[in-house]
N, C-alpha and C positions, 0 to 999 in steps of 0.2 A: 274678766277674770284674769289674774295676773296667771304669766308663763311660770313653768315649776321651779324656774332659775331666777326667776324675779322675786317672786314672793319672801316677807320675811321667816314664812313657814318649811320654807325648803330646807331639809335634812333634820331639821326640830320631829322631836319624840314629843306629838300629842298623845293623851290619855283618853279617850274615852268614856265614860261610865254610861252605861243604858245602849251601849253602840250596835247592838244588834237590834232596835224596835225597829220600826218604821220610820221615824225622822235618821236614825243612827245611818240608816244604807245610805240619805241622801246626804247627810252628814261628812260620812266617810267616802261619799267621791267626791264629794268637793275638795276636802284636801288632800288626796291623793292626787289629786288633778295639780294642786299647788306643789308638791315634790314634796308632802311632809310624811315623816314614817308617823303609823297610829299604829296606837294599842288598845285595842277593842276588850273593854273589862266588862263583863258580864257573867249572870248566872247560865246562860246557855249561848258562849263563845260560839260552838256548832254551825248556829243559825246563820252566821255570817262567811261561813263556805265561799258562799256569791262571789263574794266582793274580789277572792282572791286573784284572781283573773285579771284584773283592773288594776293591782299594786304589782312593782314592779320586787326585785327578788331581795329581801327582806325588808321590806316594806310596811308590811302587816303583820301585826304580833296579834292571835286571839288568847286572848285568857281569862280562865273562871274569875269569880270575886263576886262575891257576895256583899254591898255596900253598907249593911248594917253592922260589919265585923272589919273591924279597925284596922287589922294585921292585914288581910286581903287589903286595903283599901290603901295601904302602904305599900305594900309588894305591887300594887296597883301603877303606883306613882313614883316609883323609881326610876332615876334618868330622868323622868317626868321636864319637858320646860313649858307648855301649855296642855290645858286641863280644860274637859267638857263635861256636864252633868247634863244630863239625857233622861233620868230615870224618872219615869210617871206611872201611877195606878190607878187602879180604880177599887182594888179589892189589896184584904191585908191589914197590917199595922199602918195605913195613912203617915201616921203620925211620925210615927220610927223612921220609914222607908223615904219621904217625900219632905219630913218636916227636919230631923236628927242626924238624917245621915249626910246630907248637904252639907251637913256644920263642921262634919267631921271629915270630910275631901278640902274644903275649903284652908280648916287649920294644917292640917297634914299638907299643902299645897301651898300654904304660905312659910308653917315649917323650912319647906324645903327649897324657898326661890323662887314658888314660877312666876315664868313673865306672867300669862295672863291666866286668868278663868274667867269661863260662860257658863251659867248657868241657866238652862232652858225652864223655863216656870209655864206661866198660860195665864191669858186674860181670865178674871173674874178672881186671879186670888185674893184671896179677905180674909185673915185674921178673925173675923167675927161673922162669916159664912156659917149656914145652915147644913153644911157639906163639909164630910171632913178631905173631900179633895180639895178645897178651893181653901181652906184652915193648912190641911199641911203644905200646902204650894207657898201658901204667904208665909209660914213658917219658917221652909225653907230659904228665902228668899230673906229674910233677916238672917237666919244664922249665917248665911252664906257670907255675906256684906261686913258683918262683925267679925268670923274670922280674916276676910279677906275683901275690905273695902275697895279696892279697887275690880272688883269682878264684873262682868257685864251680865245684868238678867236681860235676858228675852222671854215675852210675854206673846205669845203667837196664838191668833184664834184657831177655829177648826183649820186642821191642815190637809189642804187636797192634793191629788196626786193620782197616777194613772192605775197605780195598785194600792188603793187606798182603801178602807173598810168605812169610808162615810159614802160618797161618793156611789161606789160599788154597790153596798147594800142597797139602795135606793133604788140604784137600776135593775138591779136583778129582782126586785119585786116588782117596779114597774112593767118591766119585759113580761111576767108572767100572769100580772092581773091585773083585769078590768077596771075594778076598782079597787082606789086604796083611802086608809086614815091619814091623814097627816096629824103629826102632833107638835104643839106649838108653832102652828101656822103662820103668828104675825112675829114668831121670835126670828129678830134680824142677827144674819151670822156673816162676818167680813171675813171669809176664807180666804185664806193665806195659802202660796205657791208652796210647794213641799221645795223644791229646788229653793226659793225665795229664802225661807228659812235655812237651808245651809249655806247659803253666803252671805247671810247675816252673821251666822256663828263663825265664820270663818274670817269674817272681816272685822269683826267683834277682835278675833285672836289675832288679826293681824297686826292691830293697830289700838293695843289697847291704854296708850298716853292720850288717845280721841278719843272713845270710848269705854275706858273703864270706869268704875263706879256708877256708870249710870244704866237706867231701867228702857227699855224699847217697845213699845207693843205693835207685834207684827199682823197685819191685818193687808187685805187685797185691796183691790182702787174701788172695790163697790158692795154694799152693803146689800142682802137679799134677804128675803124671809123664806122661811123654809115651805113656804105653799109655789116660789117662786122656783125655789131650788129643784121641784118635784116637776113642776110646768117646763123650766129647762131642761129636765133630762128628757122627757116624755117627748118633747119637740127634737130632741137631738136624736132620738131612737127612732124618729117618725110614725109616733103612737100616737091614736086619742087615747084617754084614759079620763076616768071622773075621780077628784079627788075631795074627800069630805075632812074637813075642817074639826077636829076632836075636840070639844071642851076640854076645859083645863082638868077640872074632875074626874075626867073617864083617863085623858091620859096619866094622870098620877097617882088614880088607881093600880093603872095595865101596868106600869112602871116598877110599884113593888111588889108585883108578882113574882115567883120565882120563874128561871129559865126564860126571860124575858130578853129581847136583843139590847133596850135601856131601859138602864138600874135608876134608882128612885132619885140617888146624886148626879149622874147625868141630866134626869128630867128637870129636876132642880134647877141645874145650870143652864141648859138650853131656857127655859122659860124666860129670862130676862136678857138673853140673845150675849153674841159674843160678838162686840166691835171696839176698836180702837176708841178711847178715852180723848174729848176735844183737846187737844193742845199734848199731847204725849207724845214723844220721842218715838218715830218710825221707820220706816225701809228705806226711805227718802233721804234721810237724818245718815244712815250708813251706806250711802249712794248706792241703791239698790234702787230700779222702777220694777214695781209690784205686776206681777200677770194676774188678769183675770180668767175666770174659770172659765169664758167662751169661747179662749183663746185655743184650747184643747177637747174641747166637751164633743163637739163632732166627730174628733176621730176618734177621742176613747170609747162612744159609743156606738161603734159600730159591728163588734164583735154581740153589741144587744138586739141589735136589729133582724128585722125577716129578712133573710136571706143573707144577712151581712151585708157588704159593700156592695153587692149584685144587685139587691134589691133597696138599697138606699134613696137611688135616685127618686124611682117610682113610689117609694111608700112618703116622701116628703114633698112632693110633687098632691099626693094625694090630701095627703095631711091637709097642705095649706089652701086646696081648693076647698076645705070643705068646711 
């Protein structure tokens, strides 16, 4: 990672959009790290309190914005010299929020000069999906390209991370029952580093006469199914546990249920797994070497464990005798 004086991000006003989710935090210390000031545009600025600590003293700008509304998205972008789209759903106008308003940061952002823009998409987007997440992802990702051909998409699968809600869920039902369903058992998912993914985008902006205009899919060094993913954590936590294999039927029933933890367009998606496409543009491509998830999975799981780290030795000692 270059020093904050190196980089060509140092004293450059990034923009944000979506900078408060979950990729945004890891987003915005990577270029903090680089010496660049950001401005974190969001409908709930708040959320990103965190970070403040970490920039040094005006550094970080939070502010409201609402992406579907033109004027925010301008007042957004002011001073603006590189630009990040961040913003993802799963519930909402799809169409408006994921597919319309990308088009409209892009024009407003070539309006106004910037060097570069990133836009973060997600593998499986398709134009002609059964899902309007994976419709407006592709949406977005053309409109974006027509205002502003030279922007970098990144296409990133599930993204892991130590406070992550893929990862985390998982464990904490494993920690607590004996047994569990898996759903979509053979669907293979090539998880991606949450850090991984911000110095993609970050070297995306830094160097975007290498990389702009072109599409990335960001994906880890190994492909797993998610019966694999459960057997991992369960071995990380030092649990037996029995795991039953869900028909596709039961799960895409439980799916559109209401109040359910995945919605019917998740289920959808998971089903035909999320990995890097043969021959696509990747982490390697923007010299980045990808981490895998077992690189960290033992220590994140030990706040799962009996006894926590007191009792880790002996309950994995147990495990593998038996």
């Amino acid at each position: 990672m270059p020093s904050p004086t190196s980089s060509p991000l140092a004293g450059q006003l990034v923009t944000i959009f979506g900078g408060t989710g979950y990729i945004g935090n890891y987003v915005a210390q990577a270029l903090l790290s680089r010496g660049a000031r950001i401005r974190l545009a969001s409908r709930a600025p708040g959320k990103a309190q965190s970070l403040k600590p970490l920039a040094n003293l005006g550094q970080l700008q939070l502010t409201p914005c609402d992406i579907t509304n033109e004027a925010h998205v301008a007042a957004a972008l002011e001073g603006a010299s590189h630009v990040v789209n961040l913003v993802g759903a799963f519930t909402g106008d799809l169409g408006k929020l994921m597919g319309e308003a990308p088009g409209t940061i892009a024009r407003l952002a070539a309006e106004r000069g910037v060097a570069s823009l990133v836009h973060v998409s997600a593998i499986g987007a398709d134009a002609s999906s059964p899902t309007a997440y994976a419709r407006g992802k592709a949406q977005g990702e053309a409109a974006v390209l027509a205002a502003f051909p030279k922007a970098t998409i990144l296409r990133p699968s599930i993204v892991f991370g130590k406070d992550d809600n893929f990862i985390n869920l998982f464990a904490g039902m494993i920690e607590l029952l004996p047994v569990l369903p898996v759903f979509g058992p053979e669907a293979k998912l090539q998880l991606v580093y949450a850090d991984d993914v911000a110095e993609a985008v970050a070297v995306a902006l830094e160097h975007p006469q290498a990389h702009g205009g072109k599409t990335f899919e960001l994906g880890g060094p190994e492909q797993l199914s998610m019966m694999e993913i459960h057997e991992r954590i369960a071995a990380a936590q030092g649990r037996k546990r029995t795991f039953l294999a869900v028909p596709d039927g039961i799960s895409a029933a439980f799916a559109a249920m209401p109040l359910t933890p995945m919605s019917r367009d998740q289920w959808t998606l998971l089903k035909p797994g999320s990995t890097v496409a043969p021959g696509a543009l990747g982490l390697a491509d923007l010299g980045i070497e990808a981490k895998p998830l077992g690189l960290f999975l033992d220590k994140w799981m030990l706040r799962y464990r009996k006894h926590g780290r007191f009792g880790a030795a002996n309950e994995r000692a147990k495990l593998h005798k038996a």
